[in-house]
N, C-alpha and C positions, 0 to 999 in steps of 0.2 A: 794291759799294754802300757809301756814306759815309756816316757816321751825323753829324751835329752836333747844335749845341745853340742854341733861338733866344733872343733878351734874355728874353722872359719863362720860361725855364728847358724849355720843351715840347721834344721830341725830333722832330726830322725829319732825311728823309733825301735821299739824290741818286741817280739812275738811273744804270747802270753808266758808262753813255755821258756824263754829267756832265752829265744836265739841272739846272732849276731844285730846289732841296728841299723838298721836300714832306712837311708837317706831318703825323704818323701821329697817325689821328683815333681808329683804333680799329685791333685785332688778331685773329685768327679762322685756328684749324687746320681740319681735316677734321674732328675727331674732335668738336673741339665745333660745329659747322655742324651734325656728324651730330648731336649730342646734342638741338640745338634743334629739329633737323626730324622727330627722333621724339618729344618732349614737352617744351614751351617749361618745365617745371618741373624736370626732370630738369636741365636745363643749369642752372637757377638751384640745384640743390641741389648741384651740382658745383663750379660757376664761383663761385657766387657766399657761398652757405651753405659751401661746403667740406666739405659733410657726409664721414664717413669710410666705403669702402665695404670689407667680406669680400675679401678676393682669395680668387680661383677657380680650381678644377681646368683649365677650360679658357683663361683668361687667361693663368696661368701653363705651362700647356705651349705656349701661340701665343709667348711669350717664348724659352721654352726652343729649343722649333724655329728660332723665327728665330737665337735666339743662333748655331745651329749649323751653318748656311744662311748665316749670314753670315762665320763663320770657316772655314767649306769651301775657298773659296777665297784661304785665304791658305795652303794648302798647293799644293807644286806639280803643275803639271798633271798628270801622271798619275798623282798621290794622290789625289785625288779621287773617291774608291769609294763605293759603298756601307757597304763594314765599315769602311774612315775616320771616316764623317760618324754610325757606329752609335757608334766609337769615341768620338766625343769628347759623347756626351749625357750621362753622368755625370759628365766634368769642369764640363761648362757649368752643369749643377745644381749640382753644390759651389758654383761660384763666384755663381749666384743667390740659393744658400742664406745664402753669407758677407755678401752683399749685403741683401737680405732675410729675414732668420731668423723673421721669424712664415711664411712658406711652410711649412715644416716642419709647423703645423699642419692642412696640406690635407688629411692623409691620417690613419685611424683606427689604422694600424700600416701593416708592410714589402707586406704582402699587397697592399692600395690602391695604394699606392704604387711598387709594382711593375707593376701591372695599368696605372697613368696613362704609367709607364716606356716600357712595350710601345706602348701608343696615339702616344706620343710618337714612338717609334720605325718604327714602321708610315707615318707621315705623312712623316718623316724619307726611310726607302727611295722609300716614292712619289712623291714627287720627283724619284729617277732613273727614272723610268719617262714624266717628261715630257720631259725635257731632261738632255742628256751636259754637264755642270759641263767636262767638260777637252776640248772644243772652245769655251770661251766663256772672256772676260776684263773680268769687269764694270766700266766704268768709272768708277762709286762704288755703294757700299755705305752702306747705312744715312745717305745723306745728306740733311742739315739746310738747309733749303731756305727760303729769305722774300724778297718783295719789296712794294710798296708801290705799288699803283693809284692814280692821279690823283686820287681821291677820299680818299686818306689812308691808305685803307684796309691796312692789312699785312696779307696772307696769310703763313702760314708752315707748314710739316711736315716728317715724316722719309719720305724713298723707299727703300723695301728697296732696288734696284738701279737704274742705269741702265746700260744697255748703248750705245754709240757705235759705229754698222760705219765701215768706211774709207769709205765715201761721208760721213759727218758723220750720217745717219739718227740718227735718240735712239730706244729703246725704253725704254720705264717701266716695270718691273717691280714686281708686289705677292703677297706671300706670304700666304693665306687658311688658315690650319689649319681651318676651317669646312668645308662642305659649298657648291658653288655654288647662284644663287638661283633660284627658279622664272623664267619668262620675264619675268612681268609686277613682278619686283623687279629686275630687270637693270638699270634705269639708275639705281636709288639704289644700286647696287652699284659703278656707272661714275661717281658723283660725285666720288668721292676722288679716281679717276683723272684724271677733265677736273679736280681742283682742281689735284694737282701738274704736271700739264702746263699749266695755263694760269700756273702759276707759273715755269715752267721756259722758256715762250716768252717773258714777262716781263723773266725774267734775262737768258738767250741770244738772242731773235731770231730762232728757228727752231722752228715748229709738232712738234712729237715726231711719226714717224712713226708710232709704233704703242705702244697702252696694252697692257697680258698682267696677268690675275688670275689666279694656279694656286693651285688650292683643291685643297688638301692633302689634307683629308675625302675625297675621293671620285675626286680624279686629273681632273677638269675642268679645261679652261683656256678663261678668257674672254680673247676678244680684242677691240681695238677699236681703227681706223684712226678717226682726229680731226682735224679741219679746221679754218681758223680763225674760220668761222658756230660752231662749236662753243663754239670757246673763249671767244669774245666773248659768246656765250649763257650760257655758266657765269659769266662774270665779272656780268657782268645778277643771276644767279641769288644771288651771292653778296656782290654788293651789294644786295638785296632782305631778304636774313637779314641781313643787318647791322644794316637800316636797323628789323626788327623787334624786332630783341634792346635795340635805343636804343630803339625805343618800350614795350618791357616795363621796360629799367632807368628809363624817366621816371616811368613809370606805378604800377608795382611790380606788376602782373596780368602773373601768370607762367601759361598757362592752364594744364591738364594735358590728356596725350591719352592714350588707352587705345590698345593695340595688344598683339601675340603678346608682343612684348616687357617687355611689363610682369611676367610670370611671372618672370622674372630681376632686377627690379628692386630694390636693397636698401633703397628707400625707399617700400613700401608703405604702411608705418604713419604715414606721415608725408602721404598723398598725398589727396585731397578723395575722388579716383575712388574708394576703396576704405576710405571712412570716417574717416580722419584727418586733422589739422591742420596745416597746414607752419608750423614755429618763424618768430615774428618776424622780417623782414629785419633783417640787420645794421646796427645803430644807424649814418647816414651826417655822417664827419665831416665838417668845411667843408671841407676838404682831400679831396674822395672820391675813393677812385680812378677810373679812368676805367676802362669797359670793358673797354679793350685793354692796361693794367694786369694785371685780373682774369683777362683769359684770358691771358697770358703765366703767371701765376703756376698758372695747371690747368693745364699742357699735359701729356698723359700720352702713351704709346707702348700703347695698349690696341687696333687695327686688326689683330684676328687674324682 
């Protein structure tokens, strides 16, 4: 994809195949799609407030994991073990830690942190218990993925793996250190999925034959075969959030929604649901950013 620039300075772009350029109107990952579609207020306190959140025991071991998940395979095939991929979890934490040094404060002493170690590790082995790492050759890792709908819109995220067989076949793989969802949470569990695949047909021109969630917690794997009724229903769905999140930034009514989730949320005290007042919107200059701006600048790697 081409990126230019048009007279009046806005950024658009050109489909791989060299269509017309197309003026990116706004920007939107999974992660903040997810944020809006569990509380329109939550994503303004991220996207938009920037508030600062706690890093967590379990955020930071879905990091840790994937870190090590994803340099599994750059060893060769049949290093790929078990006591390998145990071996390199206290290197990948150094180098988090070097990375991020408030982590260090997650845990009360060596005990805790020994005990998150273990957990970390337990989900690590379970892993091999779903799939043998050295009959498989991922054909990207941790890839950074955007494309730009006729509507402006730019989708963008990171896919733990994709797999390619000699047929051309695409498999999407996604790594859960969670536990899998009850039945009736199942397809907000398959949104991320249908979002990087309808980005990945976007890019390539060929529907992914099959999505795979393996949720670490508990050794479950979600699968799911997608079509292109599908994918053109997600793109529907994800120009709908789009089209809500421009009417909350015109409006400034960010509403809030209670759900299980809010137990985790580090901006309780700030929330109407639960007695508090959310800080003024950011004074807007004449120059405001635009939406797709503000989400470029929050994009995290937080889909554990």
């Amino acid at each position: 994809m081409t990126t230019t620039e048009t007279s009046a300075g806005s950024t658009s772009e050109t489909t791989p195949s060299g269509g017309a350029a197309v003026p990116v109107t706004g920007s939107l990952s999974p992660s903040r799609a997810g944020d809006f579609m569990t509380c329109p207020l939550l994503y303004r306190f991220r996207v938009i407030d920037k508030l600062p959140e706690r890093p967590s025991p379990a955020a930071a071991r879905g990091t840790l994991v994937h870190a090590v998940l994803e340099r599994l395979y750059d060893l060769p095939t049949a290093g790929r073990t078990p006591d390998a991929a145990r071996a390199m979890l206290d290197p990948e934490w150094e180098r988090l830690l070097a990375a991020e040094p408030e982590l260090a404060e997650l845990f009360a002493g060596d005990a805790e942190r020994d005990r998150w170690m273990e957990q970390a590790a337990a989900m690590v082995e379970r892993y091999f218990t779903l799939e043998d790492p050295r009959r498989l050759e991922p054909a990207e890792r941790e890839l950074f993925v955007e494309t730009v709908l006729d509507s402006g819109l730019k989708l963008r995220g990171y896919i733990d793996r994709v797999d390619v067989a000699p047929s051309g076949d695409v498999r999407i793989v996604d790594y859960k250190t969670g536990t899998a969802p009850r039945a009736d949470f199942e397809a907000r569990a398959l949104f991320q999925m249908r979002f990087y695949a309808l980005v990945l047909w976007r890019l390539r021109g060929r529907v992914p034959r099959l999505l795979q969630l393996m949720y670490l917690g508990n050794g479950e794997v979600l699968r799911y075969e997608p079509d292109e009724a599908d994918l053109r229903a997600t793109e529907r769905k994800v120009e709908a959030l789009w089209a809500a999140i421009r009417r909350a930034m015109d409006t400034g009514e960010w509403v809030p929604r209670t759900s299980r989730l809010c137990d985790w949320c580090d901006h309780q005290a700030l929330c109407p649901k639960f007695g508090g007042t959310p800080p003024p919107l950011p004074a807007a200059p004449v120059d405001r950013p635009s939406p797709a701006d503000l989400e470029s600048a929050a994009r995290s790697r937080e889909d554990f």
